[in-house]
LUMZASE-911265 format. One line per field, with one value per residue (C-alpha): x, y negated, z. Coordinates in steps of 0.05 Angstrom, whole numbers. Layout:
<recs>
c1 c(X,...)
c2 c(Y,...)
c3 c(Z,...)
</recs>
This chain:
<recs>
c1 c(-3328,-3383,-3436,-3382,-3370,-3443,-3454,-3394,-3431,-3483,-3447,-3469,-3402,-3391,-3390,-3462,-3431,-3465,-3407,-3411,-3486,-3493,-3426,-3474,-3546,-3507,-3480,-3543,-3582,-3528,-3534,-3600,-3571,-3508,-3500,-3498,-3437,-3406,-3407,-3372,-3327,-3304,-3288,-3248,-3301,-3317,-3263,-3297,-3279,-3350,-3347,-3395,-3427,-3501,-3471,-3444,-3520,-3549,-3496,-3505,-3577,-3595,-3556,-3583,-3655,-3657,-3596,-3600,-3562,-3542,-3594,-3529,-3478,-3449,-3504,-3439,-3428,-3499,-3509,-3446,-3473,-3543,-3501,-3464,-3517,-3555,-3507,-3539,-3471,-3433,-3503,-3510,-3433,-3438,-3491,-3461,-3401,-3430,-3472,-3419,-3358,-3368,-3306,-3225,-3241,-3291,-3243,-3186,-3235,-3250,-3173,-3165,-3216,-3198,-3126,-3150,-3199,-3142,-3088,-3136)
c2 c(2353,2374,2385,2420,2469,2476,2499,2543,2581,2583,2633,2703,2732,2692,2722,2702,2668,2605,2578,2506,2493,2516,2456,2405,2434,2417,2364,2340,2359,2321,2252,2205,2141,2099,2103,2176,2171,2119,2156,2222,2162,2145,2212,2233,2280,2257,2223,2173,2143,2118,2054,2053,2093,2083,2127,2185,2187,2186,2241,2292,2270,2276,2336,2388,2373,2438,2476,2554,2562,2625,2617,2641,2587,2550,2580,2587,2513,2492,2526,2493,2424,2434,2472,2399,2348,2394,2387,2340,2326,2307,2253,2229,2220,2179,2138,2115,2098,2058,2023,2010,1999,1959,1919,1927,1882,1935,1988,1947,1921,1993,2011,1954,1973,2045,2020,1977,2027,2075,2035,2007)
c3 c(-1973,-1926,-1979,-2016,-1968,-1960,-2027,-2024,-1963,-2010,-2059,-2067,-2051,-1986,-1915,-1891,-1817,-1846,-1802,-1834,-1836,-1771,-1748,-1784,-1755,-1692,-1696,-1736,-1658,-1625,-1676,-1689,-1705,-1695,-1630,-1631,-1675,-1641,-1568,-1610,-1644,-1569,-1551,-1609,-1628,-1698,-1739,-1796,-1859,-1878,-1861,-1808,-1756,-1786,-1850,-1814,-1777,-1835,-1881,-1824,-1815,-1899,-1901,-1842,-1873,-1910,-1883,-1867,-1805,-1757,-1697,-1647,-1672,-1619,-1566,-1519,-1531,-1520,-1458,-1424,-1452,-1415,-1357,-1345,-1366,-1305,-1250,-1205,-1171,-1235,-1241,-1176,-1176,-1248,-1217,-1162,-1195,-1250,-1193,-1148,-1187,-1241,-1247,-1227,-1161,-1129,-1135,-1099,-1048,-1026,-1029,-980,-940,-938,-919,-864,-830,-830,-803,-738)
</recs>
């Protein structure tokens, strides 16, 4: 369906938005392999009937090779991406959390302790 609507965009008589090759350039900057897809997978971001994740890497991969795209697409979108991947509390916060609380148990130890330290 993709490279169908691809070609479509390719028409003569078509607005030139390039709307769909631009979706696949970026999502094509957001995939490299099967882990890419997977993380988008998790999120609800992609939806798949492939079969696997290593085939949707490789479709949007095979097909942004020689796409045209509009150079503004999704700048808003790309911008807010860096804008939070940059935001050193969002990190630090992430961090900590992943070091710290790694399992159910931490989280009611410190709800325990919080309860106790408030309560003397």
């Amino acid at each position: 369906m993709l490279l169908n609507m691809v070609a479509f965009e390719a028409c003569p008589d078509v607005p030139e938005d390039m709307g769909v090759s631009s979706y696949i350039f970026s999502m094509d900057s957001l995939i490299s392999d099967a882990e890419d897809v997977k993380e988008l997978r998790s999120k609800g971001i992609i939806l798949s009937f492939l079969g696997s994740d290593q085939r949707v890497a490789d479709l949007f991969n095979q097909i942004a090779l020689n796409l045209a795209m509009n150079p503004n697409a999704y700048a808003r979108v790309k911008y807010q991406i860096q804008r939070h991947y940059r935001n050193k509390i969002k990190i630090w916060l992430a961090e900590w959390l992943h070091t710290h609380f790694t399992g159910p148990w931490t989280v009611l130890a410190l709800i325990i302790l919080v309860q106790f330290s408030l309560s003397s």
